[in-house]
N, C-alpha and C positions, 0 to 999 in steps of 0.2 A: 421538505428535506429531500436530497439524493437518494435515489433507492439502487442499491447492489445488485442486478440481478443477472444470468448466465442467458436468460432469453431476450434481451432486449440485441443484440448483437451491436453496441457501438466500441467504438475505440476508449479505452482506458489509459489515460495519463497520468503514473505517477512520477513527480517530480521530486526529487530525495536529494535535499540539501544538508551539507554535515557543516557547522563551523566550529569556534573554540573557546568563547565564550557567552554568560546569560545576557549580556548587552546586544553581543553579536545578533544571538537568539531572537531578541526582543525585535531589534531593527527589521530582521528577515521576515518575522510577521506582521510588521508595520509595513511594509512595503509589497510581502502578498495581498493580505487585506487589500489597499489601494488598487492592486491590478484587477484582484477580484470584484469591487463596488464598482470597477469603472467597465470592464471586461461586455464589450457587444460584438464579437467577433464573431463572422457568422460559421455556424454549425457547432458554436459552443455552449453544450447543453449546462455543466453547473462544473465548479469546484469547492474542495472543502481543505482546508487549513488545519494542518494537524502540529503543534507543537513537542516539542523534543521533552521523554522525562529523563530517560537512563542516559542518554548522550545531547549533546548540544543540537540544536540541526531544527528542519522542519521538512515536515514531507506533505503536499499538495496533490490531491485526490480529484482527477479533471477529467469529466465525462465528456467526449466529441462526438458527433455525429458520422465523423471519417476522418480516415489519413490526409485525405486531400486537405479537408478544412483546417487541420492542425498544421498542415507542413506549409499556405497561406498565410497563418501566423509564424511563424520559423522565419519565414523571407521577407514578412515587412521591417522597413524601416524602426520602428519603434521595438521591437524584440531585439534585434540587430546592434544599435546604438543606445538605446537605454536601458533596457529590464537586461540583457547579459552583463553591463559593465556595470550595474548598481549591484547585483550581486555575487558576478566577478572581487572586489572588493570585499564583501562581510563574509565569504566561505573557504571553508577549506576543501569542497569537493561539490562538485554539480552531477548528478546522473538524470535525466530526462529519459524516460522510461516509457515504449507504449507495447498495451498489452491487449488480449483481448479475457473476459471471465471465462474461465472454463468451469468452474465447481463451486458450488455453495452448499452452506449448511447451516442450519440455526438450532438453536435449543427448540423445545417445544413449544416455549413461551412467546416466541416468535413468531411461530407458524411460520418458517418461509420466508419472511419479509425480512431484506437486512436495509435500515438505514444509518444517513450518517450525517452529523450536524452536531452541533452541542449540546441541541435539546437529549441526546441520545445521552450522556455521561456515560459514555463506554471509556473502557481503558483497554487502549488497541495496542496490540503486539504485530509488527511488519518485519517480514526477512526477507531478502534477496539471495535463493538461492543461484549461483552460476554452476551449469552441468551441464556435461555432455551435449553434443546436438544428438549424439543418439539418443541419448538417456530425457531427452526432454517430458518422451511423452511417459515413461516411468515414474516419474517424477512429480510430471499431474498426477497419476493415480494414484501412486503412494499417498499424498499430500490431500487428495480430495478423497474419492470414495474409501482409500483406505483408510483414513479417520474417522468415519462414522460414529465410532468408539467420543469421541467429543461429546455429542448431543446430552452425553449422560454425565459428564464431569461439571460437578460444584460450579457456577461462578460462571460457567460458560455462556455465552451468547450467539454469537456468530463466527463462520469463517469462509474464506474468501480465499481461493487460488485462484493465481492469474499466468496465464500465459505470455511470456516474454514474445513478440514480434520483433522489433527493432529499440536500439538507443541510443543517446550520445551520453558520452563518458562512462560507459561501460561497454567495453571488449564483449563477443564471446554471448554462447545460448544464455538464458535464466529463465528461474518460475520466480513468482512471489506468493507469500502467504501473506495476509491480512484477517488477522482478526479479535473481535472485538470480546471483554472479559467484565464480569461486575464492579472488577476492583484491580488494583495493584495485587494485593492479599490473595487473593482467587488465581490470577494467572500466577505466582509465584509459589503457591501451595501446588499446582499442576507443575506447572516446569521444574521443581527440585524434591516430585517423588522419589524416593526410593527405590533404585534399579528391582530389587526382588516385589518392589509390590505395584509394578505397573502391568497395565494391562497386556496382554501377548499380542494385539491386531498394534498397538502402540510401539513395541520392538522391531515388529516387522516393516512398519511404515518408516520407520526412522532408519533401519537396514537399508532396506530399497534404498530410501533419496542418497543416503550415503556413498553407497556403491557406483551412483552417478554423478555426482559433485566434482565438479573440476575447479573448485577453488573455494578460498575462502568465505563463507556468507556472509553478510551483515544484516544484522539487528538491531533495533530498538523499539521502544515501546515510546505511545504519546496518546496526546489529547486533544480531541479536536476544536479550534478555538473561534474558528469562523467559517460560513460555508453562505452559498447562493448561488443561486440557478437560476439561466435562462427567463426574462422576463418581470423577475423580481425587481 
């Protein structure tokens, strides 16, 4: 399986598709899938297939070895005239997204090590924060060391900030968070504590990013359905 890590230094592609129905749904990972099983493009290390729970969509988690080898797929012919216009058709929004990992963190049970596949049955929560170009680097912090406070919440597993570099169909700086929870039940019991009885390093992290956000986020949570890498 993919491993998350902040010291490997490769390129981070996620690709974050919204549509507007479960057929829609269904097709978009019928047709990742295929890209993924058939996928030898060179300097591309793995991706992993993540389906839509709270909203329709699917988001695709694709490790590269560089900009250059990703933006070689960009300009050939078959990205061009086939994989754009087959999903041009099933969606309502495309963001192609490349980042680099800034910050990790895992429960204890982890040790350190984040992966991702289906063998994992994590129940992942992904945001697209857009802030500031100054506020960017705020914004890691908040979202990485300043969550430390995580390690010790119920249910928790992993988490994953990523640094926006560049994207198409998204305007404008972002961070992302990415991270994985025992259950549905788990991340939901943390996201709708109680303002009086959350923790104080948790108010403060949530102030900060605030303070830098130049637009609306987006969320959803998902499950990942299929993944493979390089070689497989």
């Amino acid at each position: 399986m993919p491993i998350i890590s902040a010291e490997d230094k490769h390129l981070t592609v996620l690709n974050l598709f919204t549509t507007d129905t479960p057929e829609k749904q269904d097709k978009l990972i019928e047709e990742m899938t295929k890209i993924v099983d058939a996928a030898t493009y060179e300097g591309w290390m793995s991706s992993t297939v993540h389906s839509g729970v709270d909203s329709y969509g699917t988001l695709n988690f694709i490790q590269w070895r560089s900009g250059e080898d990703l933006e070689k797929r960009y300009a050939g012919e078959e990205f061009k005239h086939r994989t754009l216009p087959v999903f041009g058709e099933i969606t309502t929004s495309i963001r192609l997204m490349q980042n680099e990992v800034a910050h990790t963190l895992t429960s204890d049970a982890l040790g350190g090590k984040i992966e991702i596949g289906p063998e994992v049955d994590a129940y992942t929560v992904f945001t697209v924060f857009p802030v500031t170009p100054q506020g960017q680097e705020e914004a890691l912090d908040a979202l990485g060391p300043g969550q430390a406070f995580l390690a010790q919440v119920p249910g928790f597993r992993a988490h994953v900030v990523l640094k926006g570099l560049r994207a198409r169909g998204l305007e404008g700086t972002f961070v992302i968070s990415y991270s994985q929870w025992d259950s549905k039940q788990a991340w939901e019991t943390y996201r709708d504590q109680a303002p009086q009885d959350q923790d104080e390093a948790r108010k403060a992290a949530v102030g900060r990013v605030r303070a830098v956000v130049a637009g609306q986020p987006y969320s959803n949570t998902y499950q990942v359905v299929h993944t493979r890498s390089a070689g497989q």
